[in-house]
C-alpha positions in Angstrom: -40.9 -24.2 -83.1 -43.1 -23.4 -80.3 -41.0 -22.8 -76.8 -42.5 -23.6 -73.4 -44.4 -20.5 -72.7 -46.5 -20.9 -76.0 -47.4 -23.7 -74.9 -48.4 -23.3 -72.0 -50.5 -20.0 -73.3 -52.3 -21.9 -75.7 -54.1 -24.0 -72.5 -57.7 -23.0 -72.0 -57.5 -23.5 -68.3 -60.3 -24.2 -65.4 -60.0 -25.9 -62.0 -61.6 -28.7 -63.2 -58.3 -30.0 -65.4 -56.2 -30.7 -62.2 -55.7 -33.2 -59.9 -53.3 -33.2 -56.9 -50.8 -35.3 -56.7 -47.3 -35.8 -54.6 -44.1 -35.3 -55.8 -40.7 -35.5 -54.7 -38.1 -32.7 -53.6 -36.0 -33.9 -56.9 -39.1 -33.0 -58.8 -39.6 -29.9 -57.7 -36.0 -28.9 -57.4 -35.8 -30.1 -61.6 -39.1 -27.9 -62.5 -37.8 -24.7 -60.6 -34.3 -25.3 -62.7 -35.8 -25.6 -66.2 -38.1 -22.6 -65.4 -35.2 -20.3 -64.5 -33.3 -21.4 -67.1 -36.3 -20.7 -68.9 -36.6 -17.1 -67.6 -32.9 -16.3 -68.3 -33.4 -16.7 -71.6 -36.7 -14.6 -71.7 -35.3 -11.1 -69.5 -37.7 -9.2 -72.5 -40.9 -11.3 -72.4 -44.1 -9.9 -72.2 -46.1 -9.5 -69.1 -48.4 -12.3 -69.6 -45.8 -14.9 -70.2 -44.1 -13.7 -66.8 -47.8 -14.2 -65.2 -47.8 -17.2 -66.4 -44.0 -18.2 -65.4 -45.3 -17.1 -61.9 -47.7 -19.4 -61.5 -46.0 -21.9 -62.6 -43.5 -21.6 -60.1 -46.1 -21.0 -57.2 -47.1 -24.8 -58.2 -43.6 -25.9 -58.4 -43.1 -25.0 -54.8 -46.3 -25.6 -52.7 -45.8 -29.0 -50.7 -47.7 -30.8 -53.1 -48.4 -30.2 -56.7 -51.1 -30.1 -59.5 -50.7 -32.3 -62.2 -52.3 -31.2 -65.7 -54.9 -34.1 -66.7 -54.4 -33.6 -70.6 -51.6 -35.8 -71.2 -50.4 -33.9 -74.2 -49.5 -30.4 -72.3 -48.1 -32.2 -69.1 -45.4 -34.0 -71.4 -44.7 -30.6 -72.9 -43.1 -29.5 -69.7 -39.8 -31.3 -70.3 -37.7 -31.8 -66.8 -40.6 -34.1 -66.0 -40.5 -37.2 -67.4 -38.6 -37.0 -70.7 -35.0 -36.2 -70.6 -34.9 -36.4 -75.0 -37.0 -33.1 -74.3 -35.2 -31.5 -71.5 -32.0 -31.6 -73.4 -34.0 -30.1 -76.3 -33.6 -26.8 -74.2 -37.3 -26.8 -73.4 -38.4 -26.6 -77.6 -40.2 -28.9 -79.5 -36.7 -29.6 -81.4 -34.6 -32.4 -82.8 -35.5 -35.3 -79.7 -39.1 -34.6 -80.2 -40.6 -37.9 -80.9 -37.3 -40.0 -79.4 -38.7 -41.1 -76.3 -42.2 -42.6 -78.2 -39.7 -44.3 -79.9 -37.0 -45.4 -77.6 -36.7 -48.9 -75.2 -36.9 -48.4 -71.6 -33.1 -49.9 -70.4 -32.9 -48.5 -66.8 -29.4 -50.4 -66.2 -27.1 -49.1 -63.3 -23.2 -49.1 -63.3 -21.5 -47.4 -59.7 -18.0 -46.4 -58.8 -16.1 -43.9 -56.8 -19.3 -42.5 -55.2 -20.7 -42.0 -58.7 -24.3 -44.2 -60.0 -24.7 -43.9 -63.7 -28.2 -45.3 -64.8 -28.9 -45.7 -68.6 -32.9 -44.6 -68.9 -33.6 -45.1 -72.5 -31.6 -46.1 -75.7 -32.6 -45.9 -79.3 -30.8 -47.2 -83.0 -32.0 -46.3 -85.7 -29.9 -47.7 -88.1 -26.9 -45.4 -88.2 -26.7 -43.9 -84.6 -27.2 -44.7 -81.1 -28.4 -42.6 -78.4 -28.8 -43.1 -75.0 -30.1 -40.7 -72.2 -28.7 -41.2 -68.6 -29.2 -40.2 -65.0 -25.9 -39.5 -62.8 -26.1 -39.4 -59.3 -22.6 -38.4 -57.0 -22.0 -38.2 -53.4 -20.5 -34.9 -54.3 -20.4 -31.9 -56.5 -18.8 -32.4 -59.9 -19.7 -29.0 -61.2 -22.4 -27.2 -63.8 -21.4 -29.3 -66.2 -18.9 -32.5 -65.5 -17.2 -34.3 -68.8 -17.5 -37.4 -69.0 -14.5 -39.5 -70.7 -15.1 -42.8 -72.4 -16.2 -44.4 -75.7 -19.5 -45.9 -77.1 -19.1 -48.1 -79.6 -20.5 -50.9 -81.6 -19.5 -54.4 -82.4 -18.0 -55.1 -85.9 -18.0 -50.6 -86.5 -15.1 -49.3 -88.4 -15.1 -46.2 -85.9 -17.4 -43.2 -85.9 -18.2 -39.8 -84.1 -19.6 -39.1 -80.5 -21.4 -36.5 -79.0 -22.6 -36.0 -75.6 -25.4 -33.3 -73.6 -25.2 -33.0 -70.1 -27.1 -30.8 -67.3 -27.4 -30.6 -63.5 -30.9 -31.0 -62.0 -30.1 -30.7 -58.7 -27.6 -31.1 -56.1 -25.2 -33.7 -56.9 -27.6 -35.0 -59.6 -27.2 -34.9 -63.6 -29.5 -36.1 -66.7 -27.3 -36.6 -70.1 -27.5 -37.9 -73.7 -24.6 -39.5 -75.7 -24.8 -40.3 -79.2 -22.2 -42.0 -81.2 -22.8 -42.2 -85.1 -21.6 -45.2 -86.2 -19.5 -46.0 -89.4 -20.2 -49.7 -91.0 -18.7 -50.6 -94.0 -20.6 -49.5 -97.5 -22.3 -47.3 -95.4 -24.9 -50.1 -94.9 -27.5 -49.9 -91.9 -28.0 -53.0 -89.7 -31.6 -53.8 -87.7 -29.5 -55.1 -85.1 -26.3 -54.0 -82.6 -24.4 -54.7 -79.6 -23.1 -52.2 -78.1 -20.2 -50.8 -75.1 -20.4 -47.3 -73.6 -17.1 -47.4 -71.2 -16.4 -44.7 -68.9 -12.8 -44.5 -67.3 -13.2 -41.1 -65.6 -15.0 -37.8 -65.1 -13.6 -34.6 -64.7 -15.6 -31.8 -62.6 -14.5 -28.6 -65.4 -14.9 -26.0 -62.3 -11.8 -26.9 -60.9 -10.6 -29.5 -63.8 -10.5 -32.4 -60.9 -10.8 -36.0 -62.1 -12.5 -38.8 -60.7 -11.4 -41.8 -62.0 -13.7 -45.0 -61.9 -14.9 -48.0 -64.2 -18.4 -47.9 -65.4 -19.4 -50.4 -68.1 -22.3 -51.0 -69.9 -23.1 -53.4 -72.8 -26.9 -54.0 -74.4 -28.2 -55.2 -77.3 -30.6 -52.9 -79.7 -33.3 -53.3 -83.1 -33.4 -50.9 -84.7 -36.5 -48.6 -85.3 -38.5 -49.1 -88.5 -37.5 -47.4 -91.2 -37.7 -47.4 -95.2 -35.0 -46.2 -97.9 -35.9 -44.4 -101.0 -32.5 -44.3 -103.2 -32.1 -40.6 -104.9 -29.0 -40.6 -106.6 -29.0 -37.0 -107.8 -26.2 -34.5 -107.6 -25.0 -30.7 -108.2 -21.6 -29.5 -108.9 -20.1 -26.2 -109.6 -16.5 -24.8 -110.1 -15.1 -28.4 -109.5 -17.1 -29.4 -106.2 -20.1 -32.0 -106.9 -22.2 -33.3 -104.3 -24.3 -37.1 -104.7 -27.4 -37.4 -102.8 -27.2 -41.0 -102.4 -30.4 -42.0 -100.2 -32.6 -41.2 -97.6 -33.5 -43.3 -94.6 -37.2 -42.8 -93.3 -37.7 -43.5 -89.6 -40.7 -42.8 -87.1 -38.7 -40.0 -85.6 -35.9 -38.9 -88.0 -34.9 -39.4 -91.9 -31.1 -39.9 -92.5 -29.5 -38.4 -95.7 -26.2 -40.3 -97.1 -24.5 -38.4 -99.6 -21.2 -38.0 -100.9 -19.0 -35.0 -102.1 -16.4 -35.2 -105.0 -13.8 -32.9 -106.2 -11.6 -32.0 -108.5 -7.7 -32.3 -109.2 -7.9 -28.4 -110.1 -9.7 -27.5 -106.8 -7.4 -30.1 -104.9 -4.5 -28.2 -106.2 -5.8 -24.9 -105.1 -7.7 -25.2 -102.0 -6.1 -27.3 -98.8 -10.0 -27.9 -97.3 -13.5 -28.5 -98.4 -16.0 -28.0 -95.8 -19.1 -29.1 -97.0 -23.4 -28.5 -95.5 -26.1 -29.4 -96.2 -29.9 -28.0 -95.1 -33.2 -28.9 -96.1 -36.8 -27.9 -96.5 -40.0 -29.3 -97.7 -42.2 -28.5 -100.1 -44.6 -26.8 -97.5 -42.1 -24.6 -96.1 -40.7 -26.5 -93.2 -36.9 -25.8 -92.4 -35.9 -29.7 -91.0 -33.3 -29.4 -88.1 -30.2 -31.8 -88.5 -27.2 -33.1 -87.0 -23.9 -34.7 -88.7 -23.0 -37.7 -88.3 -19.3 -38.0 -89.6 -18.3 -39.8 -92.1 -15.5 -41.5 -94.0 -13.1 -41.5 -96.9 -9.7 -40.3 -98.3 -7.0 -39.5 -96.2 -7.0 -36.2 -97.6 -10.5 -35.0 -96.6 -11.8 -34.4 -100.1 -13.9 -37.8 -101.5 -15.8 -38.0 -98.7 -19.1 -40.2 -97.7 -21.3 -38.4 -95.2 -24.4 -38.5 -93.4 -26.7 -36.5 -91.5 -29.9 -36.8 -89.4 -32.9 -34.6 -89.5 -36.0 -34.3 -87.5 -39.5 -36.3 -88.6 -40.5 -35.4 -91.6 -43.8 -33.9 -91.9 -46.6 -36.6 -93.5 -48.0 -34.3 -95.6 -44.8 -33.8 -97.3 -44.3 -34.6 -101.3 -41.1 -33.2 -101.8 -37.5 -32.0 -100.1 -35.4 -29.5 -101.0 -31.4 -29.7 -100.2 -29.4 -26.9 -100.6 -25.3 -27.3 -100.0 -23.4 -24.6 -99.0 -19.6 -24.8 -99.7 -16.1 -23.7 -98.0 -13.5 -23.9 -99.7 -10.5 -22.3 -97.7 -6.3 -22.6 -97.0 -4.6 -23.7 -94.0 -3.8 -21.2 -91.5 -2.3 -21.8 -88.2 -5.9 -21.5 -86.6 -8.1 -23.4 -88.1 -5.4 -26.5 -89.2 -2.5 -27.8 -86.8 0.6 -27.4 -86.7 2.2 -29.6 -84.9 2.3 -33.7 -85.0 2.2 -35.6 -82.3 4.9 -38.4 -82.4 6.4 -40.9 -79.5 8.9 -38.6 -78.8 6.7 -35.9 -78.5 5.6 -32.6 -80.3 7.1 -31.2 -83.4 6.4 -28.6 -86.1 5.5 -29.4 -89.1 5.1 -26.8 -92.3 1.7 -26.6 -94.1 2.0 -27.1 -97.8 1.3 -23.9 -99.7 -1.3 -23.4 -102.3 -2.7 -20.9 -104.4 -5.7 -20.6 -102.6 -6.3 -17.7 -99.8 -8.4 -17.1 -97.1 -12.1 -18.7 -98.5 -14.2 -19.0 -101.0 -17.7 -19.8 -100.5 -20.9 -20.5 -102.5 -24.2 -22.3 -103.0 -24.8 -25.1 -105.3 -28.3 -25.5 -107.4 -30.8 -27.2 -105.1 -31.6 -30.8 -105.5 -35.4 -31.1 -105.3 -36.4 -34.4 -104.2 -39.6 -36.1 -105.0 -40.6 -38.4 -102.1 -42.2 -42.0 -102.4 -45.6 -42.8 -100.6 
């Protein structure tokens, strides 16, 4: 994974690959951000890399700017046009190819002094993810939460997760992903769905703005192909099923399933299950969970994760699972339930099990259809 400065040292430069052009004070005030963000993280760089930092930043400044004419660097510089990438922490990561992918929604929703604009949105099947501008008439902090729920029509429920970063006074970009749960698992081509804010809360001096902003749109999915695996590996009890995997432009989705035993249900309270993957030319695949569903308990479980594109050249993929298996402790399990009344204790059932147990299963290796 190459970061900013790589880059930006790989560019054989000459006067001849600029042009001038204007830009605004947001702009600037977003590129001089992402670079010191960019230099906080790099206090030990070498010296070229700071020259070229500096230059960068004399650019940034000057009344008007130089634009690169090689499309393929200037998209490299994240804060510009693509929030997917400027949320990636300035690496070619996980959002890489998002935006190529995504539709352009640019759909507006304002309240208490607060515009919300949804920029892009993308489904692929499973999740949906949305990237958004905020703009305020004041300061809601480094980084404001905002609470509310996006959700899809006819979805048994799901997980959310949600990026956000100031770009300038009063001005935010964000992402918010929720990984929706249909039943059987099954992927639809089409949703509808609601993202419903009710408040946001400035976490600097935890002061809420309350406020109603409401969106609803309609969304294809990407393309994308399934190859069914249905292999597994199991050890002292625990068995994992890879079920399938979901091929899109920008991502592949892994479902899989984990099963286990009445002996290891007897001993351990938890299973905490992970998976990670790599292809057969060495590529380490970033991924994200997406939830999942099943038992009360927490042990049969259907799960599913997203990874980055796969490489094209790719012929096979390796999964490894890690496993957790590990007791109750006030820590890492509550102990209290929550009930109308209020708050009451409630003791953890004891089992043999202590502290945790971890291991590696076999890998799975998985030979992929062309």
């Amino acid at each position: 994974m190459k970061d900013i400065y790589e880059l930006l040292n790989e560019i054989d430069l000459d006067d001849k690959q600029f042009e001038e052009i204007e830009v605004t004070e947001f702009e600037k005030a977003k590129v001089k951000k992402a670079l010191k963000e960019s230099l906080n993280q790099k206090r030990k760089i070498w010296s070229w890399k700071k020259n070229i930092a500096a230059a960068v930043i004399i650019v940034g400044l000057s009344a008007t700017t130089f634009g690169l004419t090689f499309p393929a660097y200037a998209s490299d510089i994240p804060v510009i046009r693509n929030i997917f990438r400027l949320l990636d922490t300035g690496r070619i990561g996980f959002y890489e190819d998002y935006k190529k992918y995504s539709s352009e929604i640019n759909m507006t929703e304002e309240s208490s002094g607060i515009k919300i604009t949804i920029k892009e949105a993308i489904f692929d099947g499973k999740s949906v993810t949305l990237t958004y501008a905020l703009e305020s008439n004041q300061d809601l902090g480094d980084d404001p939460n905002l609470h509310g729920l996006l959700d899809a029509k006819g979805s048994l429920g799901g997980s959310q997760s949600s990026q956000i970063t100031k770009v300038d006074e009063n001005s935010y970009v964000g992402l918010v992903q929720s990984n929706i749960e249909f039943r059987n698992q099954m992927e639809l081509d089409h949703v509808n769905i609601n993202w419903t804010i009710e408040n946001i809360t400035n976490q600097n001096n935890e002061e809420k703005i309350k406020g109603k902003w409401s969106f609803a749109l309609s969304l294809d999915a990407t393309e994308n192909q399934t190859q069914i695996i249905n292999q597994s590996a199991q050890q002292e009890g625990v068995k994992v099923n890879i079920e399938k995997i979901s091929f899109t432009p920008m991502s592949f989705i892994v479902y899989y399933n984990q099963v286990i035993s009445d002996e290891v249900r007897n001993k351990w309270d938890a299973v905490d299950m992970e998976i990670e993957i790599k292809d057969d030319l060495g590529n380490n695949y970033l991924g994200k969970g997406n939830g999942g569903a099943g038992e009360r308990d927490g042990y049969n479980m259907h799960w599913s994760k997203t990874f980055e594109k796969l490489n094209p050249n790719a012929t096979k993929l390796i999964l490894t699972t890690h496993l957790n298996l590990y007791e109750y402790t006030s820590e890492n399990h509550g102990s209290l339930e929550i009930t109308k009344e209020g708050s009451k204790e409630i003791l953890l059932p004891k089992k043999s099990g202590r502290g945790r147990e971890k291991f590696t299963l076999d890998d799975i290796v998985i030979e992929l259809k062309k």
